[in-house]
N, C-alpha and C positions, 0 to 999 in steps of 0.2 A: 242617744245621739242628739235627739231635739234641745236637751236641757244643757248639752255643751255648744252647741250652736249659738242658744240665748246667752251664755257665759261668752264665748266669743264676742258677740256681737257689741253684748254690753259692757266690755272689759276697758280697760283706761288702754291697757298694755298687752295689747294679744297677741300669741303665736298660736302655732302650729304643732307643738310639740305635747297637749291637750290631745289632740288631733289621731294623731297619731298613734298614742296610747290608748284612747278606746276605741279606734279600728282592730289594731290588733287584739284587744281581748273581744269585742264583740266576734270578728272574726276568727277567733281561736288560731291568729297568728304567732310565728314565734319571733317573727322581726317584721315590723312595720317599717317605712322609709317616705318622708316625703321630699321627693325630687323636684329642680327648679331649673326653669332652662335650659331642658335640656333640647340639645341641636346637635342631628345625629352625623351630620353632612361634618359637623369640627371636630367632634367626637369631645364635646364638653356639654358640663352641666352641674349641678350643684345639689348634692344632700342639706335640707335645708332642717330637717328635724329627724327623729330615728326615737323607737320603741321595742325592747327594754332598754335601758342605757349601756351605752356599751365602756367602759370603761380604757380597753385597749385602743380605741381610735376615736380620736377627736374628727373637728370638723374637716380640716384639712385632709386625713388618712381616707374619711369617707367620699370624700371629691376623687382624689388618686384612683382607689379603686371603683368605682363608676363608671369616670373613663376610661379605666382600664379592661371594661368587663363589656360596657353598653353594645358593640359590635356585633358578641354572640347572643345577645340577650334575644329571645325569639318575640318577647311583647315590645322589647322594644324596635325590632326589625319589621313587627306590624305596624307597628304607630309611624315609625318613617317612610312604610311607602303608600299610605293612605291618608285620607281625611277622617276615617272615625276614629270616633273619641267615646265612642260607649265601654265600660266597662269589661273587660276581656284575660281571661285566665290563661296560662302556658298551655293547656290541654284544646283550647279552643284556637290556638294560633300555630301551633306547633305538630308534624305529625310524630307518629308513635315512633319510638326508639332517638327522637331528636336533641330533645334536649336531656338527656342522660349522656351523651357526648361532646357539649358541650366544655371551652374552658369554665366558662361562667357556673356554669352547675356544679361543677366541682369544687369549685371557690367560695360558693354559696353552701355546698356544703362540709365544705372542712371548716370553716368560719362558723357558719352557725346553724349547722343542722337544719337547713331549712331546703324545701324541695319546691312544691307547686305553687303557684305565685299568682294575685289576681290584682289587676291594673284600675284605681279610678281616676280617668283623667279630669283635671279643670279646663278653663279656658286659659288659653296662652296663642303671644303673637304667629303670626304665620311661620311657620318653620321651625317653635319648637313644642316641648312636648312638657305642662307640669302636671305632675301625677303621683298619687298615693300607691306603695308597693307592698300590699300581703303578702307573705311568704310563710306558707302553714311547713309547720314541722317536718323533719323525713319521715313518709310513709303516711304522711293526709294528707288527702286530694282535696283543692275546692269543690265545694258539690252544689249544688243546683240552688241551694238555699243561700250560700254566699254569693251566686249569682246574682239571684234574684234580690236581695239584701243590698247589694253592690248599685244595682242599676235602681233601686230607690232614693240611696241615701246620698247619690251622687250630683243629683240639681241639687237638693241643699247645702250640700258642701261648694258648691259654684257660686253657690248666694253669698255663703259666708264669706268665701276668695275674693269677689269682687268685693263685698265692704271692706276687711281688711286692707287692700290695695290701696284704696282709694284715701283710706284713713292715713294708712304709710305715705301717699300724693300729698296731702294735708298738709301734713307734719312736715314733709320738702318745703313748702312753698312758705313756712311763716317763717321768723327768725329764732322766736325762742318757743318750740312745737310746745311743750307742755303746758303754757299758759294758755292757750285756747281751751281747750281738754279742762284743765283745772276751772276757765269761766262757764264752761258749758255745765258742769258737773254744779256749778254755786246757780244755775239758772235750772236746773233737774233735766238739762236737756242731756241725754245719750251720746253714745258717741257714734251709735248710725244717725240718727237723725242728726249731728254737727255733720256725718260726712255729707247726707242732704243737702242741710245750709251751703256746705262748702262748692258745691254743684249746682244752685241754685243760683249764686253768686255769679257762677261761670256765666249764666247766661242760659243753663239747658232747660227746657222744656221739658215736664212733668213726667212725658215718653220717653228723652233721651236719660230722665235719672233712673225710671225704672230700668232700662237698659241696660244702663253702665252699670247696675249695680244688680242686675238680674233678679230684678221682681214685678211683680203686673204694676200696673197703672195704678192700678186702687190702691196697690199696701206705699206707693209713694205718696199720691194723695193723704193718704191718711198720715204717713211723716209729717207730711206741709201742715196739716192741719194741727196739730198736735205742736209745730214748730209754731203758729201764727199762736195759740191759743199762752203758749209759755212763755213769747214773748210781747204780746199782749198787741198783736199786729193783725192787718186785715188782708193784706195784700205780698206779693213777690217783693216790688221794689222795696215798702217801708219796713219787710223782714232783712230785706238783706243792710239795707240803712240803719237800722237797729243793732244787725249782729256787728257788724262794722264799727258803730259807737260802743260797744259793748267790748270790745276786743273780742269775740268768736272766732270771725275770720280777717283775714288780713289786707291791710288795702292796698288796691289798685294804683 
């Protein structure tokens, strides 16, 4: 998972859908999902990537049925009537005989054979819920080692969320996205460290990028340092003056 993370990070063009397929095979899933917005109060939300491929349902069929199902879902009736967001299995949410009566369960498993189910959430706005969905085959339980597995590799997967975001924020805010991307790449700067720059630019303080981008203080320092050194700057203002004349980021 480290070694996709750094493929993530450092990709021109990233999804999710990387993501997705080695949860599920490290997890010994048999359908992976990652969920977007979801907000249980509308009863909407978005399949934003899915592993194995599924052939009979595009993006659209896999939205229908989400909202169609999210009501009985028992991790998901835990996520909406709390604040945590740790990692959590149908066995841990659910009492015994519950979700076997479910519609959702049955749905889950006329579709695709799939039973116990274990939740990593991201960060997402107040009120709603993004989250990665295992779903181990009928007749495997998550066990204590997918727990434990789950609640590691789930700040990392936060880290990478928030670059991604922020890179997708990027790409809004110039006119023609690729050409930043393309100068950053002719200068060997990344495309976390542009989203840096791009935050840097904003105005934020060395705390609020580690923030927003969820990592300590130091591994953004070391971005900046790394950003002054390539582009051959000493200081905030004359890096973002630089990226500016460079075309990186876009002006004000």
């Amino acid at each position: 998972m480290l070694d996709l993370a750094v493929t993530l990070l450092e990709s021109l063009d990233p999804d999710w859908s990387l993501a997705t397929a080695e949860l599920n095979e490290v997890l010994h899933g048999g359908l992976c999902l990652f969920l977007d917005d979801i907000r249980f109060t509308r009863r909407s939300g978005y399949v934003r990537a899915w592993a194995p491929a599924t052939p009979r349902l595009d993006r659209l069929s896999w939205d229908m049925l989400l909202r169609a199902n999210m009501g009985a879902h028992p991790i998901a009736a835990y996520y909406a009537g709390c604040t945590d967001r740790t990692p959590v299995s149908i066995g841990d949410v659910a009492g015994p005989g519950h979700w076997p009566r479910t519609t959702t369960y049955r749905t889950m498993q006329t579709l695709f054979e799939v039973n116990d189910q274990i939740a990593l959430p991201l960060r997402a706005p107040t009120g709603a819920v993004r989250s990665f969905l295992v779903c181990r085959p009928t007749g495997e339980s998550v066990t204590d080692r997918d727990r434990l597995y789950a609640r590691r590799i789930q700040p990392l997967l936060i880290r990478v969320d928030s670059h991604l975001r922020e890179l997708q924020r990027l790409r809004a805010t110039v006119p023609d996205p690729p050409q930043p991307l393309r100068r950053a790449e002719e200068h060997g700067i990344t495309p976390r460290e542009l989203t840096v720059l791009s935050l840097l630019a904003e105005g934020l303080t060395t705390a609020s990028i580690a923030g927003r981008l969820s990592i300590s203080v130091h591994t953004a320092n070391t971005h900046l340092e790394r950003l002054y050194r390539k582009l051959g700057t000493t200081n905030r203002l004359t890096t973002v003056l630089t990226a500016r004349e460079l075309g990186l980021i876009a002006e004000r």
